[in-house]
C-alpha positions as CSV (number, residue, x, y, z in Angstrom):
1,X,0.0,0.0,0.0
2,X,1.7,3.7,-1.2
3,X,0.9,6.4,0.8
4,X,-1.7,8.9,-0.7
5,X,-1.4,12.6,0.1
6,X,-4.5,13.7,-0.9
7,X,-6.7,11.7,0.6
8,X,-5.1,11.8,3.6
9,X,-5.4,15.8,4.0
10,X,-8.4,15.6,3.2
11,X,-9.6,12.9,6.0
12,X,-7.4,15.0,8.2
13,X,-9.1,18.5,7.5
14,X,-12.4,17.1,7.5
15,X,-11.8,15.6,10.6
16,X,-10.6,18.2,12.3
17,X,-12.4,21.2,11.1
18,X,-15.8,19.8,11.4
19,X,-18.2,20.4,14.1
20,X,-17.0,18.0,17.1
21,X,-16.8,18.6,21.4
22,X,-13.2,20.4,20.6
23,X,-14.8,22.7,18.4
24,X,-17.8,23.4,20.1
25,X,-16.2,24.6,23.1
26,X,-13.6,26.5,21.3
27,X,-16.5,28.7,19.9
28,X,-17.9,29.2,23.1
29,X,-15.0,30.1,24.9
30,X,-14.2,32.4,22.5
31,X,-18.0,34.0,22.5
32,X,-18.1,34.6,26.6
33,X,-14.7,34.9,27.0
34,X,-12.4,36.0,24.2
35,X,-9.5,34.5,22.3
36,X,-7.2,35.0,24.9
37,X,-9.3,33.8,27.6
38,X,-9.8,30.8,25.5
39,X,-6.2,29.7,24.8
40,X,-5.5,27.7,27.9
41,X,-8.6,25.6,26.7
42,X,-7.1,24.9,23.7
43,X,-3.7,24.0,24.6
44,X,-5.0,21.6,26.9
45,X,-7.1,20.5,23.9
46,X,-3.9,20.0,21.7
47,X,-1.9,18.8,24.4
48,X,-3.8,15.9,25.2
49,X,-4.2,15.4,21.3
50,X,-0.6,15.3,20.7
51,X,-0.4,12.5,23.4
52,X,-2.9,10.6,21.5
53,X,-1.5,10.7,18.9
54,X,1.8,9.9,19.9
55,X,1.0,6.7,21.6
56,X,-0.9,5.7,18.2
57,X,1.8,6.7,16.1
58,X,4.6,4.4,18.7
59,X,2.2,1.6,18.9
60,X,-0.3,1.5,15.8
61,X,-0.2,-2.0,15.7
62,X,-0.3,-3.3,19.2
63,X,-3.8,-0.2,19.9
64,X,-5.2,-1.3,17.0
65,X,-5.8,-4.7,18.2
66,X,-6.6,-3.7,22.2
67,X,-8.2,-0.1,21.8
68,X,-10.9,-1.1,19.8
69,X,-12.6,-3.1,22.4
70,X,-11.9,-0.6,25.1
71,X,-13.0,2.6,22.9
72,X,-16.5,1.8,23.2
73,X,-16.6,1.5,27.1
74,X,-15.5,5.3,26.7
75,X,-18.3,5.9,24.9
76,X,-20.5,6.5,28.2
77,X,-17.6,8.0,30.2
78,X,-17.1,10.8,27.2
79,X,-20.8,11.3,26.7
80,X,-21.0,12.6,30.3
81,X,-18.2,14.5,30.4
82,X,-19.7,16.2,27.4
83,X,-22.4,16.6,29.1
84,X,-21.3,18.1,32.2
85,X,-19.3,20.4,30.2
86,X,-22.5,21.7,28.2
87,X,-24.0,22.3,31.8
88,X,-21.4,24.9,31.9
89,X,-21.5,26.2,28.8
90,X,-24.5,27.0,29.8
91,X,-24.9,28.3,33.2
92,X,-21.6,31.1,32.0
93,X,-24.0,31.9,29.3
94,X,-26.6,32.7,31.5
95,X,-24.2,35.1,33.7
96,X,-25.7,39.1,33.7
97,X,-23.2,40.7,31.4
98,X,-21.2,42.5,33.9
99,X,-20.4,39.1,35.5
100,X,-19.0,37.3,32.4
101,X,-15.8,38.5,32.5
102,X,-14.9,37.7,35.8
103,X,-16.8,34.0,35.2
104,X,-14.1,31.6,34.9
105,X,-13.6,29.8,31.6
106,X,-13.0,26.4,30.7
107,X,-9.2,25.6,31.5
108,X,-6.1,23.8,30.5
109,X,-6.9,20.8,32.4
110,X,-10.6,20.2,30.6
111,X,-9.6,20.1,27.2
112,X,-6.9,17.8,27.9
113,X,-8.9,15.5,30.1
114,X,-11.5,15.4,26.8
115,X,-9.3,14.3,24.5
116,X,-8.8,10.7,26.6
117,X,-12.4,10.7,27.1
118,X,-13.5,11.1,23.4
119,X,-13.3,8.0,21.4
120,X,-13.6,10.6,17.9
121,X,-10.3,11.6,18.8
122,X,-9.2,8.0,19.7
123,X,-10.6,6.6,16.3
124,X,-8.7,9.5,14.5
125,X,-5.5,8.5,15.6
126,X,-6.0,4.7,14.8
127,X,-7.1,5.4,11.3
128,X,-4.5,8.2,10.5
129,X,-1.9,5.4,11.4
130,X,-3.7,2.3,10.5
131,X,-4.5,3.2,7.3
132,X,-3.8,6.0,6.2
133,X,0.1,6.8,7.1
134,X,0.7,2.8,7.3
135,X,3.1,2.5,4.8
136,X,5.1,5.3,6.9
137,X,5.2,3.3,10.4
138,X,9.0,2.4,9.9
139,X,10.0,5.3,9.7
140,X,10.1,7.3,13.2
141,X,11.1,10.7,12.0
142,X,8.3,11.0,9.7
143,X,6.0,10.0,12.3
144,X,7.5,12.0,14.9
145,X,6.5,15.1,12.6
146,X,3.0,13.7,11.6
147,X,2.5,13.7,15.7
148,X,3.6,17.7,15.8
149,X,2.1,18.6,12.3
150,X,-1.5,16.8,12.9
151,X,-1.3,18.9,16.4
152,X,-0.3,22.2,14.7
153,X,-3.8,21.1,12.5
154,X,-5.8,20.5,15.4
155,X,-4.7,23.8,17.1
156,X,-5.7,25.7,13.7
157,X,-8.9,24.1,13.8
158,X,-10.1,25.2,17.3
159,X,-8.6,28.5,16.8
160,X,-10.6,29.2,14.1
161,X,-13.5,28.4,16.0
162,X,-12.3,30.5,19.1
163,X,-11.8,33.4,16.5
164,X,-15.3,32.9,14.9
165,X,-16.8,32.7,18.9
166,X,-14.9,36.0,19.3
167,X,-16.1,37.8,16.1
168,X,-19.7,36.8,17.4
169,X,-19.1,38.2,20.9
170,X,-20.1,41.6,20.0
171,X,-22.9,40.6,19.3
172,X,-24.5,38.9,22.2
173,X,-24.0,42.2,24.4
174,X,-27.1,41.7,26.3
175,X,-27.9,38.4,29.2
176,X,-31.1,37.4,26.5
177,X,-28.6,36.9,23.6
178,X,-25.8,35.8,25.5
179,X,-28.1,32.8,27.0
180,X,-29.8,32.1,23.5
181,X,-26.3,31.5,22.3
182,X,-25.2,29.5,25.3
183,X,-28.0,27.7,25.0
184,X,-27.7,26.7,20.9
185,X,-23.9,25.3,21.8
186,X,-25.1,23.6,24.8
187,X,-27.6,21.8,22.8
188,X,-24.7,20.8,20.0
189,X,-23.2,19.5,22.6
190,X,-26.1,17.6,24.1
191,X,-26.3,16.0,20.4
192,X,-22.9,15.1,20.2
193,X,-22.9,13.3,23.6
194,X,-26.1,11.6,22.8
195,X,-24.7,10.8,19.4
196,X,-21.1,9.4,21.2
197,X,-23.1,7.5,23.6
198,X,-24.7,5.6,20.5
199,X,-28.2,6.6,21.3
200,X,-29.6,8.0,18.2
201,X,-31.7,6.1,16.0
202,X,-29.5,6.7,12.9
């Protein structure tokens, strides 16, 4: 099997740009809170991506036979968290105005907790190395710098998010818009934890 650039970049953009937990959050950090205010977020959300995909990258072969069974038992475990962090979303949204900026936002810790919560991210790093950079597992250098450049990816994904939360702030200037919008991203959120926990019909 050759490796195939294209569809590869693709997968990975995909992936990572679509809506997911990551990018949820990244938007509504950066709607209540700012870029700046988001960025500890996201670093823990790249931080405990990198890991992830450093162990699958070192061990493709040995988590592609054990990780599959143990993925789905995260299923429930993720779904809450999600949950619980949608909660929160939430109850900052609902904050009087004046009181948002001293609310505290999501931090480093929670976005890399989610990432070993959230098979998504699990799956990813199994079929980037599985399948799609599998010809390339001999070869540590090059995966060394898939790990870093798939991180740099992931980073430029929720900081695009952040940055479209931010360009929205403006806008939500009074508590009835500010809690209309927290309550839309808490609901994607509901969604995708209902959808991780393998509950919807479809």
């Amino acid at each position: 099997m050759e490796f195939e650039l294209p569809a590869t970049l693709i997968f990975v953009l995909v992936t990572t740009f679509t809506p997911g937990p990551n990018n949820i959050l990244s938007t509504s950090m950066g709607a209540l809170y700012g870029y700046r205010r988001a960025a500890p977020f996201m670093l823990g959300v790249v931080s405990g991506f990198l890991i992830i995909m450093a162990l699958c990258a070192t061990a493709s072969t040995l988590l592609s036979t054990y990780l599959p069974e143990v993925a789905p038992k995260l299923r429930p475990v993720g779904a809450l968290y999600i949950l619980w962090l949608a909660i929160g979303v939430y109850r900052s949204s609902s904050l009087p105005t004046k009181r948002t900026e001293d609310a505290r936002p999501l931090r480093f810790w929670n976005g890399l907790t989610l990432q070993f919560v959230n098979p998504k991210c699990i799956f990813f790093g199994l079929t980037i190395y599985s399948v799609f950079l599998a010809p390339l597992l001999t070869r540590r250098l090059v995966l060394l710098g898939s790990t870093l450049l798939l991180a740099c990816v992931t980073f430029s994904a929720v900081s695009t998010w952040a940055l479209g939360g931010q360009l929205i702030r403006g806008w939500i200037n009074t508590p009835r818009r500010a809690q209309a919008l927290g309550l839309v991203l808490a609901l994607a959120l509901v969604y995708t934890a209902v959808d991780l926990a393998g509950l919807l019909p479809w």
